[in-house]
Z-matrix of the N, CA and C atoms (Angstrom, degrees):
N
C 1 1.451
C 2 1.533 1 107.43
N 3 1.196 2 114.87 1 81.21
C 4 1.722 3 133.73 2 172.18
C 5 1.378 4 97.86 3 -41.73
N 6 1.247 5 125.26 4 137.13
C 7 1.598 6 135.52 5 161.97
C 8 1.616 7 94.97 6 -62.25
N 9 1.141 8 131.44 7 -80.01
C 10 1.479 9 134.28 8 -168.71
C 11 1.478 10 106.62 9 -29.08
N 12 1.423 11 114.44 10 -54.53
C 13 1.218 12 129.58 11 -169.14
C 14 1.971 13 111.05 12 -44.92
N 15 1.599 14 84.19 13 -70.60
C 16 1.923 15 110.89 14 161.78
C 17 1.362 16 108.76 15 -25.66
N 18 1.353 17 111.83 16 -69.58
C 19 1.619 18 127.59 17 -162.12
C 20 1.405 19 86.73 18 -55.10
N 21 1.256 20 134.54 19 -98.58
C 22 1.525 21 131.46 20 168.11
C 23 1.451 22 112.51 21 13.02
N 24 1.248 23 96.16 22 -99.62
C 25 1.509 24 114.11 23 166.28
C 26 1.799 25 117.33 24 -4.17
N 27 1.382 26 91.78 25 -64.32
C 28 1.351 27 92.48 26 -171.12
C 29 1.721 28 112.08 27 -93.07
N 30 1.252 29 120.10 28 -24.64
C 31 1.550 30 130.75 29 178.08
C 32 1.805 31 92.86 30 -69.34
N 33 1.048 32 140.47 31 -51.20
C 34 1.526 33 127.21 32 169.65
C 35 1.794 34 119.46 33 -56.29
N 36 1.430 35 97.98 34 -32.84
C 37 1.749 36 82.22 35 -177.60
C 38 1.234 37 102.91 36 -86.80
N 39 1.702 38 133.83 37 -24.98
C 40 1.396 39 122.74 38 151.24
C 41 1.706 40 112.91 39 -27.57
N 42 0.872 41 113.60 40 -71.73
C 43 1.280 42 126.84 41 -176.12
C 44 1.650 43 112.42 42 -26.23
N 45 1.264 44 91.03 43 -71.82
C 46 1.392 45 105.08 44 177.40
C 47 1.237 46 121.49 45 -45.53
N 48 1.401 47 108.23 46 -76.76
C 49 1.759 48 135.71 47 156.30
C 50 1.832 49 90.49 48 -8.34
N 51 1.404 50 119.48 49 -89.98
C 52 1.604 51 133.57 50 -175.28
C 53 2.055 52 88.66 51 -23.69
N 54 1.093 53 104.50 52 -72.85
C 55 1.480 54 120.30 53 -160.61
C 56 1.762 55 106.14 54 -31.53
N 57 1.563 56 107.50 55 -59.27
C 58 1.334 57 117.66 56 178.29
C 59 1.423 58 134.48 57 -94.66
N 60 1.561 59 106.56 58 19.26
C 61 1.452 60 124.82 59 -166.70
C 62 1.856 61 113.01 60 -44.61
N 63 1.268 62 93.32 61 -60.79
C 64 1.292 63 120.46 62 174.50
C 65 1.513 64 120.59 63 -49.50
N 66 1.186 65 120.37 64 -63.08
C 67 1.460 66 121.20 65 172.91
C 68 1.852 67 102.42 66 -75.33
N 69 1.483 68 146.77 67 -5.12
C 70 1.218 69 118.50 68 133.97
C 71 1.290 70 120.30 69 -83.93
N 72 1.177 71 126.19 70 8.00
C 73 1.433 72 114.74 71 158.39
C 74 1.391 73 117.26 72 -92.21
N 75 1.440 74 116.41 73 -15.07
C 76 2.097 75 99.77 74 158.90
C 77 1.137 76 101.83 75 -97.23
N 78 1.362 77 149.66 76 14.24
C 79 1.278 78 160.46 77 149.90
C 80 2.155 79 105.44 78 -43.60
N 81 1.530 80 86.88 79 -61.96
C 82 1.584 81 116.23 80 -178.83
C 83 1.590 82 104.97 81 -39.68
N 84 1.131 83 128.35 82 112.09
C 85 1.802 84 136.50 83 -160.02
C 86 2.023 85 96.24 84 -144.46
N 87 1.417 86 109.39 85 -32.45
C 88 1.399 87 92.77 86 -167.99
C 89 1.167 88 117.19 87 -121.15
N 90 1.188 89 143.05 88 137.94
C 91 1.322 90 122.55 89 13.79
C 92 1.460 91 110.82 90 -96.26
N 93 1.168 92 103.25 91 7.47
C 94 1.571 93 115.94 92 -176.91
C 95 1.583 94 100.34 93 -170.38
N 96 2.173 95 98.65 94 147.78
C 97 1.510 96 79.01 95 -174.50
C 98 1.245 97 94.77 96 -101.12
N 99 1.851 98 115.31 97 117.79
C 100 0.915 99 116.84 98 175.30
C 101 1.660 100 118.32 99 -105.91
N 102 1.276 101 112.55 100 22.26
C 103 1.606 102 129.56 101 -165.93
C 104 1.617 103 111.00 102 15.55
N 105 1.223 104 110.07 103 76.89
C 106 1.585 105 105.66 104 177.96
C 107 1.676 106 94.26 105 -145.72
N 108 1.152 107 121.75 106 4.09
C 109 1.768 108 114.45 107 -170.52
C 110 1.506 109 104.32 108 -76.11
N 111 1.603 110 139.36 109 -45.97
C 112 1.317 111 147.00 110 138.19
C 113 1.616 112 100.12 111 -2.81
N 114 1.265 113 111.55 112 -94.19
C 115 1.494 114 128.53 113 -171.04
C 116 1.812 115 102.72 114 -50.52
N 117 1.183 116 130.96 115 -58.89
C 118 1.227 117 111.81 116 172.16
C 119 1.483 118 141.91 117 -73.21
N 120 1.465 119 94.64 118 -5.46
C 121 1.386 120 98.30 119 176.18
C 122 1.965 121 106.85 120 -82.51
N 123 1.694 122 103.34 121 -32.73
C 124 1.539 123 119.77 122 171.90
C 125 1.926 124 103.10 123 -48.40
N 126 1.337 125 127.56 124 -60.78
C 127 1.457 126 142.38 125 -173.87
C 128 1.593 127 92.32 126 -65.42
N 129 1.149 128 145.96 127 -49.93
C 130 1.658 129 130.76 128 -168.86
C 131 1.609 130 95.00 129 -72.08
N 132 1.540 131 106.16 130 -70.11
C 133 1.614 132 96.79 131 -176.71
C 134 1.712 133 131.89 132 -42.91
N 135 1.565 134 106.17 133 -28.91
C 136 1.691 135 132.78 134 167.73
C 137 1.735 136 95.11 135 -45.21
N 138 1.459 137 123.72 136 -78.28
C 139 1.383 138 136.57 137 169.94
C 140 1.534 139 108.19 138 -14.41
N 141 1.307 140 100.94 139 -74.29
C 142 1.709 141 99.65 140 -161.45
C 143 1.688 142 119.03 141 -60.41
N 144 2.019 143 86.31 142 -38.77
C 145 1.706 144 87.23 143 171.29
C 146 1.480 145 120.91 144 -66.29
N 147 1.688 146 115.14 145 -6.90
C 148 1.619 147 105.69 146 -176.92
C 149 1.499 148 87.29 147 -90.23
N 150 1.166 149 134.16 148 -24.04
C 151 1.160 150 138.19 149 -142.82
C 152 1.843 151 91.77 150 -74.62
N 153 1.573 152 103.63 151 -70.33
C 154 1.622 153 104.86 152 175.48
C 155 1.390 154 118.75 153 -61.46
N 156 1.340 155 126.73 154 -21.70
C 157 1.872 156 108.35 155 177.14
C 158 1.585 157 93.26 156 -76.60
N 159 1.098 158 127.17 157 -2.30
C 160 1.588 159 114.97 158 177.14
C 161 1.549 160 108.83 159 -104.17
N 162 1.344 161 127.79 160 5.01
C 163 1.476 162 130.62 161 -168.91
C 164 1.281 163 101.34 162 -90.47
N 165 1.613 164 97.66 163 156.48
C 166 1.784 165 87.49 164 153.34
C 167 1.983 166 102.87 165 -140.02
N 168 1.099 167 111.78 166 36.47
C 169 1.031 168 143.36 167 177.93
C 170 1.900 169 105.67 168 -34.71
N 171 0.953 170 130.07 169 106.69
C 172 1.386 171 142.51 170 -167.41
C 173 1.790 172 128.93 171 -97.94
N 174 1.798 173 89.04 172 -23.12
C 175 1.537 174 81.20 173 -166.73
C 176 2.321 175 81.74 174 -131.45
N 177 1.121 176 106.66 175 160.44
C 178 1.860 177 114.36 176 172.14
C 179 1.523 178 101.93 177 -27.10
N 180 1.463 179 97.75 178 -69.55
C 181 1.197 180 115.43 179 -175.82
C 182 1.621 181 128.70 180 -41.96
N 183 1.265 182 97.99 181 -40.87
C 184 1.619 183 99.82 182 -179.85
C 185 1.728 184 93.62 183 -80.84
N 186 1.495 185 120.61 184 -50.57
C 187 1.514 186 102.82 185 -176.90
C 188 1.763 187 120.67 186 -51.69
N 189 1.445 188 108.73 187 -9.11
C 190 1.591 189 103.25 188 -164.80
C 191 1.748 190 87.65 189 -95.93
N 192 1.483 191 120.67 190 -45.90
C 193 1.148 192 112.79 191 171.96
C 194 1.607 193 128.03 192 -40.37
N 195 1.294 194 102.44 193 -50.87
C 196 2.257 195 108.54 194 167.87
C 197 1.344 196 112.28 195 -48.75
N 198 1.795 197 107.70 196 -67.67
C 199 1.302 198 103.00 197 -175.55
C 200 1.921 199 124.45 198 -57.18
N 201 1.718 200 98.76 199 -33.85
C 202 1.674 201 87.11 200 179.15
C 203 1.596 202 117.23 201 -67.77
N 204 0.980 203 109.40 202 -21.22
C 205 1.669 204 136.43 203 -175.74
C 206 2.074 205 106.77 204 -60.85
N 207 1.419 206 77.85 205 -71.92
C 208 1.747 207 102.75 206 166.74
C 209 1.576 208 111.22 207 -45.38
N 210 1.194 209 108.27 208 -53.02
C 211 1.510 210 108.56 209 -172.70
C 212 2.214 211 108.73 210 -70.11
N 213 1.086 212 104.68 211 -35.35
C 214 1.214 213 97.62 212 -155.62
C 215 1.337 214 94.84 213 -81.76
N 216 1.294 215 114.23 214 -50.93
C 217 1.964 216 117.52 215 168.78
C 218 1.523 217 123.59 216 -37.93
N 219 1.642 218 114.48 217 -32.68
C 220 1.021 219 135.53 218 176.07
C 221 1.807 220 132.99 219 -81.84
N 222 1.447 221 82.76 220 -27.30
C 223 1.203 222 93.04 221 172.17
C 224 1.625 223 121.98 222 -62.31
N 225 1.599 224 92.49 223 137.81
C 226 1.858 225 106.28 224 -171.67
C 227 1.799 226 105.42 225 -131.20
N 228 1.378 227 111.97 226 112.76
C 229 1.080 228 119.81 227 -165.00
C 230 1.423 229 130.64 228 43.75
N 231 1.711 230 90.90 229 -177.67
C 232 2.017 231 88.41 230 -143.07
C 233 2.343 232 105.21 231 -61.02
N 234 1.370 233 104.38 232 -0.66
C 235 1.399 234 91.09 233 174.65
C 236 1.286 235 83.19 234 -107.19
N 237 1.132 236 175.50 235 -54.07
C 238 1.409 237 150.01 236 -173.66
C 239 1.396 238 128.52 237 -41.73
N 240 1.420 239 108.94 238 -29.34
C 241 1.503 240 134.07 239 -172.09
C 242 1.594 241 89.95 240 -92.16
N 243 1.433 242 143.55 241 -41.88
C 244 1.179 243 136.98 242 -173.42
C 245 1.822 244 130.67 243 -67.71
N 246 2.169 245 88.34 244 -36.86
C 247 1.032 246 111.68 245 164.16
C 248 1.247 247 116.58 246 -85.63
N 249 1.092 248 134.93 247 -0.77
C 250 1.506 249 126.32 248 -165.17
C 251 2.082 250 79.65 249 -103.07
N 252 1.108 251 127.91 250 9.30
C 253 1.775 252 126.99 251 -165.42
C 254 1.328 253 78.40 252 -117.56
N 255 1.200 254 127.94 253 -52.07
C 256 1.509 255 104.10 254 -163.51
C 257 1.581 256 108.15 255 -106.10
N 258 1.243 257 130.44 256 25.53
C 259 1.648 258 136.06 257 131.49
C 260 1.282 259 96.65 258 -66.88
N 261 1.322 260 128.38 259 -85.69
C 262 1.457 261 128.82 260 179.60
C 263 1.701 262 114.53 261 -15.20
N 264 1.349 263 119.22 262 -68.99
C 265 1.483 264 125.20 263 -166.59
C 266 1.817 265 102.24 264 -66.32
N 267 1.669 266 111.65 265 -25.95
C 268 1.418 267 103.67 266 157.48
C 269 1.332 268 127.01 267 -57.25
N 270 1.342 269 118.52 268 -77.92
C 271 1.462 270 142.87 269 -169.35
C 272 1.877 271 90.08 270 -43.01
N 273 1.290 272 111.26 271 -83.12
C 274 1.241 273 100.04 272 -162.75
C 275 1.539 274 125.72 273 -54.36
N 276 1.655 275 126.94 274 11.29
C 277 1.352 276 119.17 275 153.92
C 278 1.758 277 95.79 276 -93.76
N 279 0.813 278 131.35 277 -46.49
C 280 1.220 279 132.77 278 178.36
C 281 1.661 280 117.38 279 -53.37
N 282 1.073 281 120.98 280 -29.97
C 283 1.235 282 129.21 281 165.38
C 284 1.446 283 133.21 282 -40.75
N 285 1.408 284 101.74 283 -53.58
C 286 1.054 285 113.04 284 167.95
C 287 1.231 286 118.09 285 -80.27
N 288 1.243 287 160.61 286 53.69
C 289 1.356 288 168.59 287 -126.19
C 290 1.558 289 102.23 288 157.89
N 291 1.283 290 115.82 289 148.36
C 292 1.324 291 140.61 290 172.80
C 293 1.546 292 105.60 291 -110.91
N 294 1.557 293 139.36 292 -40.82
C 295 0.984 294 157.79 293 -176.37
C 296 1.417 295 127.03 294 -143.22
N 297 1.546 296 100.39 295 132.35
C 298 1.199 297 111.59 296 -143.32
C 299 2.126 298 106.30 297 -96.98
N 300 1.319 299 109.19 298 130.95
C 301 1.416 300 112.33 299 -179.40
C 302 1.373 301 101.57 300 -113.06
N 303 1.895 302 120.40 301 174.24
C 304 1.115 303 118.91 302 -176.23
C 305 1.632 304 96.68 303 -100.00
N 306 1.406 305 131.62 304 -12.31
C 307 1.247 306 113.10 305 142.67
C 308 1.370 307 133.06 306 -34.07
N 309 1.486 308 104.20 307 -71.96
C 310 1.666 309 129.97 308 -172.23
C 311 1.605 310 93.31 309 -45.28
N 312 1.509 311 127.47 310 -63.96
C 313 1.727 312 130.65 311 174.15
C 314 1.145 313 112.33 312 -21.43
N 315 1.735 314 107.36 313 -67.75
C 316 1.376 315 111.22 314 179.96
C 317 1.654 316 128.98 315 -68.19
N 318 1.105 317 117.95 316 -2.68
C 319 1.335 318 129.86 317 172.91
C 320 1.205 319 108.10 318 -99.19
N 321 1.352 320 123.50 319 -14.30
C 322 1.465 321 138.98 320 167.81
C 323 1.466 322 114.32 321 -70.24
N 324 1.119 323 92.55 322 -68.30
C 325 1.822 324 106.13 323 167.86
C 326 1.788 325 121.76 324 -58.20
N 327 0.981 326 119.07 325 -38.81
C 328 1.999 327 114.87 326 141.49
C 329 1.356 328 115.86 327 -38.57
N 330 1.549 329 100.75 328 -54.16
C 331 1.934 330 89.69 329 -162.86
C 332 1.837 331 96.57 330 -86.88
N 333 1.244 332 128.12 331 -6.82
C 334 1.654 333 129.00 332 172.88
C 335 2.019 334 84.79 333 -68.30
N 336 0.960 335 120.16 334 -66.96
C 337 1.650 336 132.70 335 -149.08
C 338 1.784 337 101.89 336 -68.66
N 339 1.428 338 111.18 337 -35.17
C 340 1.543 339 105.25 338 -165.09
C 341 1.808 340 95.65 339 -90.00
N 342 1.365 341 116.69 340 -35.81
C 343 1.869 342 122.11 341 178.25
C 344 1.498 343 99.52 342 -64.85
N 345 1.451 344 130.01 343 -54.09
C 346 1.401 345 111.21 344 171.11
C 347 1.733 346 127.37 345 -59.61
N 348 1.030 347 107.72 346 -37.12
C 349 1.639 348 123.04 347 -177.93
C 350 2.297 349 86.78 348 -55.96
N 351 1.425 350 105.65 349 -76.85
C 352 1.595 351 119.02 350 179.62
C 353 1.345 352 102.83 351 -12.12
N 354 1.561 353 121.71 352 -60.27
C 355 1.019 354 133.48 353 -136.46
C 356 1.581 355 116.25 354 -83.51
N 357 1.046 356 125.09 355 -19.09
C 358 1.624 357 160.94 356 -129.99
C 359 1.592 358 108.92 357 -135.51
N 360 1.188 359 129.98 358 74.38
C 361 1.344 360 142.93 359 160.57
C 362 1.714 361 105.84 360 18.03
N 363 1.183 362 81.90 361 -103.63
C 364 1.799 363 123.87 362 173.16
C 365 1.770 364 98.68 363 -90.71
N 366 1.069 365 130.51 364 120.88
C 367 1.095 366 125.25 365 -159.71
C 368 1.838 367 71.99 366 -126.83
N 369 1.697 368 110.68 367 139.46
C 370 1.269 369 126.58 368 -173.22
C 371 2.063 370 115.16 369 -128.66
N 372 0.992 371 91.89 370 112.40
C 373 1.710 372 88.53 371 -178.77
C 374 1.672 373 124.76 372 -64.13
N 375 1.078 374 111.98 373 159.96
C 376 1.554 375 108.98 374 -172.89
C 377 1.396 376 107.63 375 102.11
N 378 1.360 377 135.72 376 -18.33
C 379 1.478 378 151.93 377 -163.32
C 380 1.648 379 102.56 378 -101.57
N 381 1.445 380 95.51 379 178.22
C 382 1.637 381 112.35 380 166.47
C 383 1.488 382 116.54 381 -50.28
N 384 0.970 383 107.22 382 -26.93
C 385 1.875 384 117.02 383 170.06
C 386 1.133 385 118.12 384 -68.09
N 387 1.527 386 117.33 385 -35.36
C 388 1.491 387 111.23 386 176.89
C 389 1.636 388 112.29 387 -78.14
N 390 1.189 389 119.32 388 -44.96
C 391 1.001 390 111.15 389 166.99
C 392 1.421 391 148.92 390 -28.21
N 393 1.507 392 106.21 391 -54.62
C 394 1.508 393 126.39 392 175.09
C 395 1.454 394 98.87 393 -77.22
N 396 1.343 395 120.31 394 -51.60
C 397 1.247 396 106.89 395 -177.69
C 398 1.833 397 118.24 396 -43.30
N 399 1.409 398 92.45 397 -60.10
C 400 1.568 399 104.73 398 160.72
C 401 1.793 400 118.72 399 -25.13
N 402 0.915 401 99.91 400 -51.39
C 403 1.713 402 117.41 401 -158.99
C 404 1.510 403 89.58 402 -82.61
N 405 1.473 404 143.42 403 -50.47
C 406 1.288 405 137.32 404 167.73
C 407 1.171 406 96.70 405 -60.26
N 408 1.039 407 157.06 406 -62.20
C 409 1.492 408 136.81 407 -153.67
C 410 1.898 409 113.14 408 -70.76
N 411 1.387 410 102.77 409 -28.10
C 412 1.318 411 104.05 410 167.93
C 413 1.833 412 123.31 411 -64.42
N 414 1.546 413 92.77 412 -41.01
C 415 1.616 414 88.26 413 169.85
C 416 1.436 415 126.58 414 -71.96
N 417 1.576 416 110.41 415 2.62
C 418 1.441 417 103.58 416 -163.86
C 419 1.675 418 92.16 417 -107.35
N 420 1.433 419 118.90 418 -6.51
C 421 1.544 420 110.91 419 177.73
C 422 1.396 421 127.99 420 -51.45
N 423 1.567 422 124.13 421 125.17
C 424 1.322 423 110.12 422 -156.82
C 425 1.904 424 113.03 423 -75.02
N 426 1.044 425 103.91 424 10.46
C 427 1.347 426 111.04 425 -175.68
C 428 1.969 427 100.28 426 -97.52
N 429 1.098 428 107.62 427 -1.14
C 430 1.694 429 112.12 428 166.00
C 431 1.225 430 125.91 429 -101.32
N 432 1.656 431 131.01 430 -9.56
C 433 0.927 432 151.13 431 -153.30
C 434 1.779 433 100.87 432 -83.19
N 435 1.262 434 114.54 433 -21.37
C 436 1.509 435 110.15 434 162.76
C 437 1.366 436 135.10 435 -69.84
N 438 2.012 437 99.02 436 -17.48
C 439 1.346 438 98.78 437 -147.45
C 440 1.257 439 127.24 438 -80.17
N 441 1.158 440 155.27 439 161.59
C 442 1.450 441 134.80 440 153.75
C 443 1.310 442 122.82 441 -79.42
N 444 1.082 443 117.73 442 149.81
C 445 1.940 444 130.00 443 -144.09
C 446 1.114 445 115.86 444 -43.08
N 447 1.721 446 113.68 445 -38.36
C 448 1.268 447 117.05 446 -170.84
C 449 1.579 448 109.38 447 -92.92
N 450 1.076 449 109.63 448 -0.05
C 451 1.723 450 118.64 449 176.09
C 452 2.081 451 96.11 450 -90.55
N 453 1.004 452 95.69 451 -42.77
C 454 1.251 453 92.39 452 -179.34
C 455 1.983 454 133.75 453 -77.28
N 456 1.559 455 90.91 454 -23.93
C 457 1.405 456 122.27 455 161.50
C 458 1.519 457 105.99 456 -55.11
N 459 1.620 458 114.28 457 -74.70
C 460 1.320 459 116.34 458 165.05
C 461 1.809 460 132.19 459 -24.51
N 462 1.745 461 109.52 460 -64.03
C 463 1.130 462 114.39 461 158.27
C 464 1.640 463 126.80 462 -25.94
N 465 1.488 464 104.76 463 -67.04
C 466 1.145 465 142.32 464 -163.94
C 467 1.782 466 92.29 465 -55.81
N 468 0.983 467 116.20 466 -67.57
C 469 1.181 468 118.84 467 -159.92
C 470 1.456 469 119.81 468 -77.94
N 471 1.403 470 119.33 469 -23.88
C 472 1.464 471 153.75 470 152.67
C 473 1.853 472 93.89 471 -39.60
N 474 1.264 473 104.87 472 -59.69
C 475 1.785 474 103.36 473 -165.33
C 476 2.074 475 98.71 474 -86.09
N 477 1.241 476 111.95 475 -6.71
C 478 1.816 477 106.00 476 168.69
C 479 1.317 478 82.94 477 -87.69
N 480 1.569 479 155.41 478 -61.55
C 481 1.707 480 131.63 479 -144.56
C 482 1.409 481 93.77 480 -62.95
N 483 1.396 482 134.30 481 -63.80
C 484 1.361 483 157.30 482 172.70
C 485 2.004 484 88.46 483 -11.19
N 486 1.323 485 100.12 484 -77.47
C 487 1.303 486 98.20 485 -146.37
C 488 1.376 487 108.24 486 -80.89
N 489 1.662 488 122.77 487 -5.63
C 490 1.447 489 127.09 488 159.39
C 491 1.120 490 123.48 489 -54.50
């Protein structure tokens, strides 16, 4: 897990994230519509990306350490705090890795889905929970088990629009 790589990584879904703030914030229905999940999910992800242009992080491990660090400090309300669990349940399978497989992803995407699920009282479907959960269960289909990462990334992410 290249720092350069990360920074990328995460400076584009900023991007994005910024792009659609608004329509996930009338998205925002539970537990109240308080339209702020857009905007806080924009301020946690904001964190991690200040977090890596300030790193100098050398080995997986130290990059998974910033970003889980970044995320949880950063986190701004209860979907910031949810997502900042399932960055965490990413990074730290990924952490340990130097190089990245579409196994290792999908074992990534379990520990993103089971640290957010942990984290969450009463954990309620229809939410950000279903989703990821969703999105781990897609990587674990045994008909993906050939793929290479970015074939499987694709999949993967194909079955989170689906289930949003």
């Amino acid at each position: 897990m290249e720092l350069e790589v990360v920074r990328h990584l995460a400076g584009s879904a900023l991007k994005n994230l910024e792009a659609h703030r608004r329509r996930i914030d009338d998205l925002n229905v539970y537990p109240v519509p308080d339209g702020d999940t857009g905007t806080n999910l924009v301020l946690t992800l904001r964190s991690i990306v200040e977090a890596l242009d300030a790193s100098t992080a050398t080995t997986s491990e130290a990059v998974a350490k910033d970003v889980t660090r970044a995320a949880l400090m950063g986190a701004r309300g209860n979907s910031g705090v949810i997502f900042s669990q399932v960055v965490r349940g990413f990074v730290d399978v990924l952490g340990r890795h130097e190089a990245v497989s579409a196994s290792l992803l999908s074992n990534a995407f379990r520990g993103a889905s089971d640290a957010a699920y942990r984290a969450v009282k009463r954990p309620v479907e229809g939410t950000m929970l279903t989703v990821i959960r969703e999105m781990a269960e897609e990587s674990e289909r045994k008909e993906h088990r050939e793929l290479r990462p970015n074939e499987l990334l694709e999949a993967v992410l194909a079955r989170g629009e689906d289930a949003l």
